[in-house]
N, C-alpha and C positions, 0 to 999 in steps of 0.2 A: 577128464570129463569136460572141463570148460572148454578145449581143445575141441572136442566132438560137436559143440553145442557152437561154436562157431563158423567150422564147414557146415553144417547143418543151414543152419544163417546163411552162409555163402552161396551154397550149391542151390538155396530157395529164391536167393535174390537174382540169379545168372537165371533160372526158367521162367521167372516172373519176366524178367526183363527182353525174354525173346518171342513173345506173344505176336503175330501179326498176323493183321484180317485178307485173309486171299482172296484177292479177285484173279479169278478166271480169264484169260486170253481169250479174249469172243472178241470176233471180225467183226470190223463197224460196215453195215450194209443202211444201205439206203432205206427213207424211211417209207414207208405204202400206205395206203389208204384204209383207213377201216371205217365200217359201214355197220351201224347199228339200227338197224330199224323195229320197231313197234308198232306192228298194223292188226290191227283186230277189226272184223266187221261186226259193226254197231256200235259203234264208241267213236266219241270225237275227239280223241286227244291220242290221233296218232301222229307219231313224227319218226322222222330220219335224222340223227345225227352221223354226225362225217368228224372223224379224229386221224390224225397220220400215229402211225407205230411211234416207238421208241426203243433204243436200243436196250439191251441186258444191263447193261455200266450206267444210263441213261440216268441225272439222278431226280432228275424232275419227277415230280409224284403228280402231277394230272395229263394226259394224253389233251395234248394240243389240237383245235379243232380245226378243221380245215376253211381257210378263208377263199373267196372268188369261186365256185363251187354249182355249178347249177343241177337240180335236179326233176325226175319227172318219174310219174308214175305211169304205165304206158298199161291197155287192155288190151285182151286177146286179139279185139279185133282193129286197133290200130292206133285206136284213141288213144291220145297223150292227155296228161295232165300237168302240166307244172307245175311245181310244189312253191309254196313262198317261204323265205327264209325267216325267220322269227328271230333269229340271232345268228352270232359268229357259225357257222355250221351246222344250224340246226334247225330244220325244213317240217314244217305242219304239213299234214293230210286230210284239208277239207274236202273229202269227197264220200257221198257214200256210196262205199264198199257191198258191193253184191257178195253174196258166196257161190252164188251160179255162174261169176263170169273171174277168170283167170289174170292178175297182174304182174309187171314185172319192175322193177326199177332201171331206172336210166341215168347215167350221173355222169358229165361232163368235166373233168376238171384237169388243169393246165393242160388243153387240148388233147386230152384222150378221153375216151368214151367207155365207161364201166355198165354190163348190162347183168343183171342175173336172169336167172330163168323163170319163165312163167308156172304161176303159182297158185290156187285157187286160194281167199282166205276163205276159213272155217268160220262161221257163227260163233256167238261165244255163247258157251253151255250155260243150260238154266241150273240154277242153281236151285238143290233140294234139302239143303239141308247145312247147315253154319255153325260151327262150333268153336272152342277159343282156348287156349292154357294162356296165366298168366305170366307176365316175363314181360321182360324189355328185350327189342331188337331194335335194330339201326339200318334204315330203310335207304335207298339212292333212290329218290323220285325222278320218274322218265327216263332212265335207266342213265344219270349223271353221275361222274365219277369223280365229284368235289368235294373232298371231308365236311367243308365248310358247310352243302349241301344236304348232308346227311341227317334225317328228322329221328329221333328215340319215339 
């Protein structure tokens, strides 16, 4: 029995001891651009932030915001707007926003030219009615992706 009670011991300690965390063979590609924006018509706290990717294995926990970076809010009919940068990457939208006329973005960075397609914004719905459950949640204001940032 003591005998038994020893492999026992043994054969626990040999699977304990071969435990390892897998990481996955993912090709490191280059990083790109990403593009967050927030534009509502009627409201003045819209902005564009600009972050490059990160890879899978990446082990940085905030996406890096993109510095040197210009951008523009451009209308259907030709008008530009350049955006001012407010920080590291991240461009206000003081302008007001029709819903009758169509916009696009325009973003410049390390000599290449990023455009999307034009877009009418929508009004922002009236609101009829507001209701609430209690709880705690954890909010990213301006759609920021810093723990540190994060309000209960």
């Amino acid at each position: 029995m003591n005998r038994l009670i020893k492999y026992c011991i043994l054969l626990f300690a040999i699977f304990q001891s071969c435990e390892e965390i897998y990481k996955p063979d993912v090709d490191v590609v280059d990083t790109a651009l990403v593009v967050d924006a927030r534009i509502v018509s009627g409201r003045n706290d819209n902005t564009v932030s600009l972050f490059q990717s990160m890879g899978y294995n990446d082990e940085r926990r905030v996406f890096p915001p993109v510095s040197g970076a210009s951008a523009w809010l451009v209308e259907s009919n030709g008008t530009e707007h350049k955006l001012g940068e407010i920080s590291t990457g991240k461009f206000v939208v003081n302008i007001n926003l029709k819903s009758d006329i169509q916009y696009k973005l325009k973003i410049l960075h390390e000599g290449d030219t990023f455009e999307s397609s034009f877009e009418a914004v929508p009004p922002a719905p009236e609101v009829d009615t507001v209701y609430g459950e209690a709880g705690i949640k954890l909010v990213a204001p301006e759609g920021s992706n810093k723990i540190d940032e994060m309000i209960k």
